[in-house]
N, C-alpha and C positions, 0 to 999 in steps of 0.2 A: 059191050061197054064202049061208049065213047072213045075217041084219042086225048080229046082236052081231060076227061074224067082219069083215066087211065095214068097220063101224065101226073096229076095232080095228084093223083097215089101213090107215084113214084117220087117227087119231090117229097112227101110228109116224111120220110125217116130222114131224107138230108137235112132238110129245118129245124126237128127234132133234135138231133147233134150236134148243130150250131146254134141252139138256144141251149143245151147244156155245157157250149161252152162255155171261157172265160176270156177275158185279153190275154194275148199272150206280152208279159212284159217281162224285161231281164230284172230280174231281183237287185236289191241296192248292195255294193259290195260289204263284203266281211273287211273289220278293221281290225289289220295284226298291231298286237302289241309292240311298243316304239323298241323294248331290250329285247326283238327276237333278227336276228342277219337274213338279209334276202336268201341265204341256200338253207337255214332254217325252215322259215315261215314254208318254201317249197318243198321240205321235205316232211313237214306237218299238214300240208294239203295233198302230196301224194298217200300220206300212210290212209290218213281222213279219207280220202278216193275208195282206197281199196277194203278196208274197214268196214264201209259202207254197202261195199259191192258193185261198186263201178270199174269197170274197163279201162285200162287204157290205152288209149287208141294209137295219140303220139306226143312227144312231151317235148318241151324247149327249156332254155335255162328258166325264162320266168311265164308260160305259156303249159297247160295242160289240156288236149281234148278229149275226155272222155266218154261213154256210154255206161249209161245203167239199163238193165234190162227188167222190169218186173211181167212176170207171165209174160204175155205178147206184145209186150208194151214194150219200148224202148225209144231212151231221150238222151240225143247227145248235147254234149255243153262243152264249150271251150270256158277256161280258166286263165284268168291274165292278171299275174301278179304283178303291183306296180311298187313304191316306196312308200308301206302302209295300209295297204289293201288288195282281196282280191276278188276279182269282179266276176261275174259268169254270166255266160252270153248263149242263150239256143243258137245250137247249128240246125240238128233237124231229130225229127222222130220219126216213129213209125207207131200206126194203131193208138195216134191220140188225137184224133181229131184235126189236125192243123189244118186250117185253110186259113186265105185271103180273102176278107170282104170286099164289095165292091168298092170299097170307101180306101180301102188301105191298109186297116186296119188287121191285124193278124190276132185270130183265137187261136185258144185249143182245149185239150182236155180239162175237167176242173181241178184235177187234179195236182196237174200243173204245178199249181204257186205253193201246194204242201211239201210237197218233195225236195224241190227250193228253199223253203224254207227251213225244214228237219235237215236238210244237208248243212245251211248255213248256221243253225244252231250247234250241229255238232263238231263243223271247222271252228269254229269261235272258240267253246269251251277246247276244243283239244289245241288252239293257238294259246288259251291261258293257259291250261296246264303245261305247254312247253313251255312258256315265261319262267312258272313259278317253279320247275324241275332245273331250271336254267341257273336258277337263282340258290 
């Protein structure tokens, strides 16, 4: 077999990967309700973390970085609460695809933006239910 042929066998699973991936872009933040106190809303995103099954790696008054692990797959995220919202940012993974296009542009697994999102649904509803137990 060729070298060019041989090559060009070896690049098909990497293309492959990277056409099943997606962008990789930071999710829009969760908005805390206005009646919950900054050490609140932080301690309804740490319970939300763990609940969930995420890690935590290392935490600040308004800053948490976490890992989730599913099967071989693992995605950390940094968490940055500010007055009103909190934001989530990829740090890094492993076993989901991540590369850099030539262009700049950063994928990853497709998965990705579900996980992101089930997470951010279920901080939400558990920032209302702290309001309304609040209240």
């Amino acid at each position: 077999m060729s070298r060019s042929r041989l090559r060009g066998l070896l690049l098909v699973p990497v293309a492959l990967l990277l056409m099943a991936a997606t962008p990789l872009m930071d999710p829009p933040p969760v908005i805390a309700p206005t009646g919950l106190t900054a050490p609140e809303v932080h301690k309804v995103l740490r319970r939300t973390l763990l609940q969930r099954g995420w890690k935590i790696d290392s935490e600040k008054p308004a800053e948490i970085v976490a890992t989730l692990i599913v099967r071989e797959h693992s995605l950390t995220m940094r968490f940055t609460e500010s007055p009103g919202s909190i934001a989530m940012q990829y740090v890094s993974s492993e076993n989901l695809d991540y590369a850099v296009k030539k262009d700049g542009s950063r994928v990853i697994h497709r998965k990705y933006p579900g996980w992101c999102n089930n997470f951010a649904r279920a901080l939400s509803q558990n920032l209302d239910q702290a309001l309304v137990e609040k209240t």
